[in-house]
C-alpha positions, 0 to 999 in steps of 0.5 A: 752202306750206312755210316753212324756217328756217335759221341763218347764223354769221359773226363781225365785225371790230366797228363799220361792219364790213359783210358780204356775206353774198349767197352764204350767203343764195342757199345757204340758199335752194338747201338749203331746196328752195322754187324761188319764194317769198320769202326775209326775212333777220332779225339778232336784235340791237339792233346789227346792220343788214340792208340792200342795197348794191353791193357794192364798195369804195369804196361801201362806205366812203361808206356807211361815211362817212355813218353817221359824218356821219349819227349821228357816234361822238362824239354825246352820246347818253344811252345810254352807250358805244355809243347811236349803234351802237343809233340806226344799227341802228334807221334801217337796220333789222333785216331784209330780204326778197328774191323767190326764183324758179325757186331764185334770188334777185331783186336787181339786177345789182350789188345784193347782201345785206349784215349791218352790224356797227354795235356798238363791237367784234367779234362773233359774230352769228347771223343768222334766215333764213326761206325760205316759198314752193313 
């Protein structure tokens, strides 16, 4: 078994800014040589989110949409200046694991890997992704 890690770099456009990030995932996964294993997909931050979604438009701002109606901005929260971006990450989650076999991932047809900016401004944010398999 062979385990490689890699790092991701983008940088956002601040708060509910989401991120296909499916075509640098499938990279790492290409570069690391494993052909079937599994591939996880950590951000090591308090407001950053790893999820699925498909990709398009109009989803994308409905999600959007029900961040804001699920844990509004405006919520009095004790966590001062952005509580509701630390309680968004929590329920999306950190991190995401996908199948990889014969060197590919395995996501459904319109299903693609996303990072969730979820703090009140832009950032610079590095992601952890771990191939391990053969």
């Amino acid at each position: 078994m062979k385990v490689v890690r890699k790092e991701l770099h983008l940088n956002t456009a601040g708060e509910i800014d989401v991120v296909n990030i499916t075509g640098m995932v499938e990279k790492a996964v290409k570069d690391s040589g494993i052909r079937n294993g599994l591939v996880t997909v950590f951000i090591p931050g308090a407001t950053g989110a790893i999820t699925t979604i498909e990709f398009e438009p109009n989803l994308v701002q409905d999600f959007k949409d029900i961040l804001e109606k699920l844990i509004p901005k405006t919520g009095r929260y004790r966590h001062p200046v952005n509580g509701h971006s630390h309680l968004r990450a929590s329920i999306l989650g950190p991190s995401l694991s996908v199948p990889v076999a014969d060197g590919n991932l395995i996501l459904g047809t319109w299903q693609q890997i996303v990072f969730v900016e979820l703090d009140v401004r832009p950032r610079s944010r590095r992601l952890i992704v771990q191939i391990i398999g053969e």
